[in-house]
N, C-alpha and C positions, 0 to 999 in steps of 0.2 A: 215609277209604276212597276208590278211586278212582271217579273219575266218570266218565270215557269212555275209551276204546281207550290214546289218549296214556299216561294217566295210569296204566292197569293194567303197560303195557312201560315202562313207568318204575319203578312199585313193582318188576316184576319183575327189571329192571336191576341197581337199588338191592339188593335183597335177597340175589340170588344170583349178579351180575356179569357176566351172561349175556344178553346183546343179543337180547330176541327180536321178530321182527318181526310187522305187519300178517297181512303174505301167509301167516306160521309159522302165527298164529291163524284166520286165513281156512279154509286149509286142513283145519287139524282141524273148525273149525267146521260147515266143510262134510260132514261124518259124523254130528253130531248131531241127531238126531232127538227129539220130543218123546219118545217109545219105548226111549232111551236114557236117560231117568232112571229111568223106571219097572221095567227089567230089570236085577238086582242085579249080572250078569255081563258086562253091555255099561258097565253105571256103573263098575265095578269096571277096566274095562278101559281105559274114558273119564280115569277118577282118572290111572292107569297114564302113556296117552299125554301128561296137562295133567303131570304130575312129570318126564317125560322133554325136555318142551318147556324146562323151567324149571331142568333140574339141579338139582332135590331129590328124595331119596330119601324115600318118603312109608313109615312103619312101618305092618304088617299092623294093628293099632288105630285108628291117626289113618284109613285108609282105613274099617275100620267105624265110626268119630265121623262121616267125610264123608256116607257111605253114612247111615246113621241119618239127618243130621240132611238132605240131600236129597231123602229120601222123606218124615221127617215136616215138611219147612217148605212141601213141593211148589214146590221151585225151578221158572221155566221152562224146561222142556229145552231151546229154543233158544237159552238167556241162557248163552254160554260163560264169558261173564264174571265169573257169579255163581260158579261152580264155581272161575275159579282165584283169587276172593276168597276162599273156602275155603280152598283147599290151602294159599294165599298164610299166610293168620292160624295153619298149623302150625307 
């Protein structure tokens, strides 16, 4: 599993061939709020943005396994990085 920033744009390199960078994650980063995991339609939306950064299409399902398992592990909402470990292990 990756351990810091480096290592997440590397899995996600690896996986999908798709360079994406710091400032790509900063960015989104900078929208998420603790209040964004907790609202099923801003997370749903969040899911949405971190698949589009990554160029993987995430299936209406894998989105509610994300959704489920985000609300009941109570990820931190400002931990982006936990979310595209998530999306990452679809």
């Amino acid at each position: 599993m990756p351990r810091n920033p480096k290592d997440i744009l590397n899995t996600v390199k690896k996986k999908t061939g798709k360079s994406v960078t710091e400032k790509d994650i900063q960015k989104l980063a900078s929208g998420v709020k603790p209040s964004t995991v907790q609202d099923e339609a801003q997370l749903r939306q969040l899911i949405k943005q971190v698949s589009q950064l990554v160029g993987i299409d995430v299936a209406e399902e894998t989105v509610k396994e994300i959704v489920h398992a985000v609300k009941s592990s109570k990820l931190d909402g400002g931990n982006l990085q936990q979310m595209m470990n998530l999306i990452m292990k679809r």
